[in-house]
C-alpha positions as CSV (number, residue, x, y, z in Angstrom):
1,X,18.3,26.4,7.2
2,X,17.6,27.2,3.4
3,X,17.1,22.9,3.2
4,X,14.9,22.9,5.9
5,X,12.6,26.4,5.2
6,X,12.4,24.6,1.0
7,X,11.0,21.5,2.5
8,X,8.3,23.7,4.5
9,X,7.6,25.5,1.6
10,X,7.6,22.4,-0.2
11,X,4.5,20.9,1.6
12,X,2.6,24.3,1.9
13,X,2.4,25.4,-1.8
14,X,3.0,22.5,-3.7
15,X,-0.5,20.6,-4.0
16,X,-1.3,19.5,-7.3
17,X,0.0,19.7,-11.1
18,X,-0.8,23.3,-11.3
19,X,2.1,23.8,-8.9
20,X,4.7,22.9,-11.3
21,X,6.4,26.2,-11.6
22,X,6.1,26.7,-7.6
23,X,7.8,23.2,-7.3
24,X,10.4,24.1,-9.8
25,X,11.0,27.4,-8.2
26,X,11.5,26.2,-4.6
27,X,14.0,23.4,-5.5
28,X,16.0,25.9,-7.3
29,X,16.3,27.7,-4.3
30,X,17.2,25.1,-2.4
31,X,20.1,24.1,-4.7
32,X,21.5,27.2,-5.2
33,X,20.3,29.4,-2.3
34,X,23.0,28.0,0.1
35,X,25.5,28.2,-2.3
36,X,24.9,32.0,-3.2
37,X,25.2,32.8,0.6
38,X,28.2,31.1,0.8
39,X,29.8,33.1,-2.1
40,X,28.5,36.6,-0.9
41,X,29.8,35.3,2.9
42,X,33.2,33.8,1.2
43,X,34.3,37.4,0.0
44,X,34.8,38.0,3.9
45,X,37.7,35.9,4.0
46,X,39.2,35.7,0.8
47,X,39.3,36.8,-3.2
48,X,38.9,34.6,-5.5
49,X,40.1,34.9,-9.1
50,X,40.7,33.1,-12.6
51,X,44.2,32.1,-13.2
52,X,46.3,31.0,-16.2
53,X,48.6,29.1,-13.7
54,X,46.8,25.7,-13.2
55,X,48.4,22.5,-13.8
56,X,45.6,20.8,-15.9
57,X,46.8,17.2,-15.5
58,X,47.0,17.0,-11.7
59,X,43.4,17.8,-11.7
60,X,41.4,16.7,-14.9
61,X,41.5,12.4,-13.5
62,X,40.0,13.2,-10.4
63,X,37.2,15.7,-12.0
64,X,36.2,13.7,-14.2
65,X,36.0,10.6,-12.2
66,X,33.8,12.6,-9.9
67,X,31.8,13.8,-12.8
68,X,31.4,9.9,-14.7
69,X,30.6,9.1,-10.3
70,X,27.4,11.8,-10.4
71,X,26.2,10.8,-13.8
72,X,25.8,7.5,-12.8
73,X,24.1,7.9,-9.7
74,X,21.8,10.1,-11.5
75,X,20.8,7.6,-14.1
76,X,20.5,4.7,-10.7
77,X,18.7,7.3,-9.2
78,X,16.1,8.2,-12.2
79,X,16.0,4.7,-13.6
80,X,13.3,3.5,-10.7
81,X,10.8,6.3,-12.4
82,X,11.7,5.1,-16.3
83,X,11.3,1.8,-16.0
84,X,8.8,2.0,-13.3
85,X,6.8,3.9,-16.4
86,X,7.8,1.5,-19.2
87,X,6.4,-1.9,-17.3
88,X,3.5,-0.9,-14.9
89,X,2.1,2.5,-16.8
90,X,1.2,6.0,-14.7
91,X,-0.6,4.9,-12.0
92,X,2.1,3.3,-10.1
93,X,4.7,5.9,-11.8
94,X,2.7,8.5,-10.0
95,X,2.1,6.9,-6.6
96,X,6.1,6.8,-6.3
97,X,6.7,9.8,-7.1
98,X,4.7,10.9,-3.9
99,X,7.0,8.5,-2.3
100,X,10.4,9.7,-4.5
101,X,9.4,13.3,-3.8
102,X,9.5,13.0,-0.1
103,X,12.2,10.9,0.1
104,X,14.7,13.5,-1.7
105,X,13.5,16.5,-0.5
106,X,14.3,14.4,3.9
107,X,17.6,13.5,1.9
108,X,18.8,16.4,0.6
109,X,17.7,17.9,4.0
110,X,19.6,15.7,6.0
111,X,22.9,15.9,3.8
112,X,23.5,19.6,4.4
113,X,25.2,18.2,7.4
114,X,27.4,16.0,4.9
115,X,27.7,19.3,2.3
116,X,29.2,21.5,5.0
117,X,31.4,19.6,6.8
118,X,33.6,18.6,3.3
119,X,35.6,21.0,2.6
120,X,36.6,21.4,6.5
121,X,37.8,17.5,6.6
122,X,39.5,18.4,3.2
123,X,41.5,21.5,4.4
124,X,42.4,19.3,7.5
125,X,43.8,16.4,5.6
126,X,45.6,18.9,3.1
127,X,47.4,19.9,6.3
128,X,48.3,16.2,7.2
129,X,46.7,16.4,10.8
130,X,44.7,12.7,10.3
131,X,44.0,12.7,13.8
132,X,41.9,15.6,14.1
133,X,40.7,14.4,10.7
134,X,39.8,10.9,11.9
135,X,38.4,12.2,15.1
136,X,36.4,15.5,13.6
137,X,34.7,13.3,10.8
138,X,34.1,10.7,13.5
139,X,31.9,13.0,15.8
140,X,29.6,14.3,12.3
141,X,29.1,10.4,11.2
142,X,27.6,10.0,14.8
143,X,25.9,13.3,14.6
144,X,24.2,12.3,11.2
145,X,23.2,8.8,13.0
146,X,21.1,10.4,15.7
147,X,19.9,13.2,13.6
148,X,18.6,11.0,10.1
149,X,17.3,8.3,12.2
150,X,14.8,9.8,14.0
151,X,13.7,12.5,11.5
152,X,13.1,8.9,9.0
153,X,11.4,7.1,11.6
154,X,9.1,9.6,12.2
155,X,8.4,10.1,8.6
156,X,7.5,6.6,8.9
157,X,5.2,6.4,11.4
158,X,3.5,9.4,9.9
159,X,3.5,7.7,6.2
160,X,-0.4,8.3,5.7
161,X,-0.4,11.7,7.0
162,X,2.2,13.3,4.6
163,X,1.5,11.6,1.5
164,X,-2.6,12.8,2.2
165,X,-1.0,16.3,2.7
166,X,1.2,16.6,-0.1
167,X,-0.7,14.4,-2.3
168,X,-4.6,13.9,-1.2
169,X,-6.3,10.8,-0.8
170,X,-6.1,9.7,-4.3
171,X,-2.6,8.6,-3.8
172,X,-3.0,6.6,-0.1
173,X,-1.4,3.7,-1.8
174,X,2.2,5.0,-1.8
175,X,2.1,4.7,1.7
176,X,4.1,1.6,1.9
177,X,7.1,2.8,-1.1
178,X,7.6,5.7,1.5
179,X,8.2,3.7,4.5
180,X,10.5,1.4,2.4
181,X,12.4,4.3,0.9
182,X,12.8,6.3,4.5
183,X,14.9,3.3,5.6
184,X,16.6,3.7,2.5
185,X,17.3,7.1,3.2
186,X,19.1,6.5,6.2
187,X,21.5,4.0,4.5
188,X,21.7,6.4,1.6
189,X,22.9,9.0,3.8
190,X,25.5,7.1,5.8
191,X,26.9,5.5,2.2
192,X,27.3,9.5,1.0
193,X,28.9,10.2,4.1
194,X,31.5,7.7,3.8
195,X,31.7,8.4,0.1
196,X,32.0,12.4,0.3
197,X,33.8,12.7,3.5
198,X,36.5,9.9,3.6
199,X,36.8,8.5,0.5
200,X,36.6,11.6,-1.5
201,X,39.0,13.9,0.7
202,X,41.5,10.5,0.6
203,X,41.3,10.8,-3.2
204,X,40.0,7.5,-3.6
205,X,37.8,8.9,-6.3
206,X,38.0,5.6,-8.7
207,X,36.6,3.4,-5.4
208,X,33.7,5.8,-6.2
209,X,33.4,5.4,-9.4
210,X,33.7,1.4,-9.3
211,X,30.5,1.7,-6.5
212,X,28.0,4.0,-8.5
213,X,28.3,1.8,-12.1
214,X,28.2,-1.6,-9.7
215,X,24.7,-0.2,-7.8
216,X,23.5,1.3,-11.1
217,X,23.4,-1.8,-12.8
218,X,22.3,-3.9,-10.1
219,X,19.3,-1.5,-9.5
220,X,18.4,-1.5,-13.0
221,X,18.8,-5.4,-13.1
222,X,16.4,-5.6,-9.8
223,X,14.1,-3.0,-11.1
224,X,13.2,-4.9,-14.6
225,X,12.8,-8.1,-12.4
226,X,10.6,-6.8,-9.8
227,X,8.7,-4.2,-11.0
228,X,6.4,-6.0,-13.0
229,X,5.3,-7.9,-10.0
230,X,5.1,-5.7,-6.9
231,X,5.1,-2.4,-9.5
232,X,6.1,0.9,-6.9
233,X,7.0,-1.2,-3.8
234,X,9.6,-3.0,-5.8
235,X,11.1,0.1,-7.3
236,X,11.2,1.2,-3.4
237,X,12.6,-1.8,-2.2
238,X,15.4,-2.1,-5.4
239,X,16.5,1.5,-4.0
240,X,16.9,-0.1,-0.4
241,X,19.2,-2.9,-1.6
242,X,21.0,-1.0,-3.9
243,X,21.9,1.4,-0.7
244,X,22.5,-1.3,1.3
245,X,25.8,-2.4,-1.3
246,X,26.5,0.8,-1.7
247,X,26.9,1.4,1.6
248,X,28.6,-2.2,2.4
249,X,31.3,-1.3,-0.3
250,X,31.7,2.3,0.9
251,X,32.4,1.4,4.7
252,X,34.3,-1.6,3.9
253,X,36.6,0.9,2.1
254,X,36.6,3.2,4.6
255,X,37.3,1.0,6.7
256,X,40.8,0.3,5.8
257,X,42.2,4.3,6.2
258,X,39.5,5.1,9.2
259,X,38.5,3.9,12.6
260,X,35.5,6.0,14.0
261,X,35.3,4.7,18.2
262,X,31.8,4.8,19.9
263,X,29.7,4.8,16.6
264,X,27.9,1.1,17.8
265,X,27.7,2.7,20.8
266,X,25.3,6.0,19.2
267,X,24.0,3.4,17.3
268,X,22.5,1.7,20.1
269,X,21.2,5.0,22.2
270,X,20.1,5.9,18.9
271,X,17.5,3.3,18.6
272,X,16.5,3.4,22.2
273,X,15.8,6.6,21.3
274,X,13.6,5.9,18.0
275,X,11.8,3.5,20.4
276,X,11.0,5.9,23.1
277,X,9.8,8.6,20.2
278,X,7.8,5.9,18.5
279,X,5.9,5.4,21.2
280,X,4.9,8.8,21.5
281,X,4.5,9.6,18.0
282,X,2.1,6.4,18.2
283,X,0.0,7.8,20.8
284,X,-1.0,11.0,19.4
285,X,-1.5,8.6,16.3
286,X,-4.0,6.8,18.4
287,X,-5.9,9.9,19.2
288,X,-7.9,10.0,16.1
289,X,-6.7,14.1,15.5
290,X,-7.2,16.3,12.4
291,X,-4.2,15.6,9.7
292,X,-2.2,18.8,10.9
293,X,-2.9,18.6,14.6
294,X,-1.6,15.4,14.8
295,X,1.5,16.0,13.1
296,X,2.2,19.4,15.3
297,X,1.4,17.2,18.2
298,X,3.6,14.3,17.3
299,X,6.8,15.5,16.4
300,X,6.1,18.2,19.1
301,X,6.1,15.0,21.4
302,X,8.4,12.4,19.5
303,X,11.2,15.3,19.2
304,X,11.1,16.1,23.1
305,X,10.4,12.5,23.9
306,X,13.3,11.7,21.6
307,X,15.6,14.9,23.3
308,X,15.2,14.0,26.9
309,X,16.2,10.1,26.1
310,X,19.3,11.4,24.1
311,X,20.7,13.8,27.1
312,X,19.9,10.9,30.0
313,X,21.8,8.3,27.8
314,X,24.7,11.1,27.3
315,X,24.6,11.0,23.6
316,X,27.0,13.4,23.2
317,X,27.1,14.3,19.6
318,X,23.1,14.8,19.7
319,X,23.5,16.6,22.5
320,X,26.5,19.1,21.1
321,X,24.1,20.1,17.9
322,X,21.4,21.0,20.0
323,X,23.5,23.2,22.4
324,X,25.1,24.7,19.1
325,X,21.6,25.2,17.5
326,X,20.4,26.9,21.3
327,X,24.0,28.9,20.6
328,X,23.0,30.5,17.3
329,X,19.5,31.0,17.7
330,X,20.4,33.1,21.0
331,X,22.5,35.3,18.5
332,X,20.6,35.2,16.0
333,X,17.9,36.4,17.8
334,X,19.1,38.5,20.3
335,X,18.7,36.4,23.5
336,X,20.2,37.9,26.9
């Protein structure tokens, strides 16, 4: 909820340069706002205390294998903007970070589903129950599929109308580096999935490791290659491939300790889904509306479109997080 209220407060306040201090303040919130709730809510259940009693060597590989992991996926992740800079200059630097800046704030969005359901598949594997493991992180990989795909596809379809909202019509051109990085996104997120909720709670930390510096590279390789002809799009485009191995090596991994049953088959009503929300995001498009009445009105349309095609084709995982989000709003709010 805090991921989801940032990003609304992300597109409301945050207009132009003189919004830096807004911007900075509303991603800080959305970083640590979740993770001061949890702390306050934590002290429910249990106390937690510094202790002298900690056997340093067990745990100082794995840390810092994850730590060398997120430095290196920082620097794949920044290098599009540096050397998007270096070879093609401000304009097209500027133009992707319209594009950049909506892709991470859908990502980070979307992975709260990934953030929360860690430390659960963790606690189950530290019990040695793989079965409930293997079947729990089964059912939130297939939740994540019919959840990111959608939301990304309608960013999509709706390219022009966000970046003119967040960014005005001097920037229309980044149009096509956001629809290139929304497919990223959804690779992106299954590759973290795989990464944070198998490999990770297997301890197959150096696996990791091996990925990020084998996509950092190649990104930066692809990146000096192709920016100085297709300037933005290619940095957009570098970012999809580099997913796309990330996510190959990841899975393939996975693959050998996992076996998640029905995902092709989410997959699939997934997409027949997408199509049946396309076309209804695509006719409010061809309406000719005003910017914010047509993006009320299509995901207002695509989403219940999208909903009703999910519950005939008994997509059961889609249909289990919307019964759960019906479940807390109703006590949440009060509903009889």
């Amino acid at each position: 909820m805090i991921q989801f209220f940032s990003l609304i407060l992300m597109f409301v306040f945050v207009k132009n340069k003189n919004d830096l201090y807004t911007y900075a303040a509303i991603t800080v919130v959305a970083s640590v706002g979740s993770n001061l709730y949890n702390w306050i809510h934590s002290k429910k259940y249990c106390k937690a205390q510094l202790t002298k009693n900690i056997n340093i060597k067990k745990h100082l590989k794995p840390i810092l294998l994850i730590f060398a992991t997120t430095i290196s996926i920082s620097i794949y992740s920044t290098s599009d903007m540096v050397i998007l800079g270096l070879l093609s200059g401000a304009q097209a630097t500027g133009l992707y970070s319209v594009s950049a800046k909506v892709f991470d704030i859908a990502k980070s969005t979307l992975a709260a589903i990934i953030l929360v359901s860690i430390p659960r598949l963790s606690s189950i594997l530290g019990k040695g129950n793989f079965s409930e493991y293997e079947n729990l992180s089964g059912k939130i990989y297939k939740t994540l599929i019919s959840l990111a795909t959608p939301t990304m596809i309608g960013i999509m379809l709706l390219g022009k109308d966000v970046v003119l909202i967040i960014s005005g019509i001097e920037y229309i051109d980044a149009v096509p580096s956001l629809r290139i990085l929304c497919i990223a996104a959804i690779i992106n997120l299954g590759a973290w999935f795989y990464g944070q909720c198998v490999l990770i709670p297997l301890k197959k930390e150096k696996i990791m490791f091996n990925m990020s510096i084998l996509t950092a590279l190649l990104n930066i390789i692809l990146n000096i290659i192709l920016i100085p002809v297709w300037k933005e799009n290619a940095a957009a485009f570098t970012t999809l491939i580099s997913e796309f191995v990330s996510f190959a090596i990841v899975s393939i991994y996975s693959g050998k300790y996992v076996k998640f049953t029905g995902v092709i088959k989410t997959y699939l009503k997934t997409m027949i889904g997408c199509m049946v929300l396309s076309t209804g995001v695509l006719f409010i498009m061809y309406q000719k509306l005003s910017i914010y009445l047509e993006i009320i009105l299509a995901v207002g349309l695509g989403g219940f479109l999208y909903l009703v095609t999910e519950i005939a084709l008994h997509n059961n995982e889609f249909i289990s997080l919307v019964l759960s989000f019906l479940k807390w709003s109703k006590k949440k709010l009060g509903w009889k």
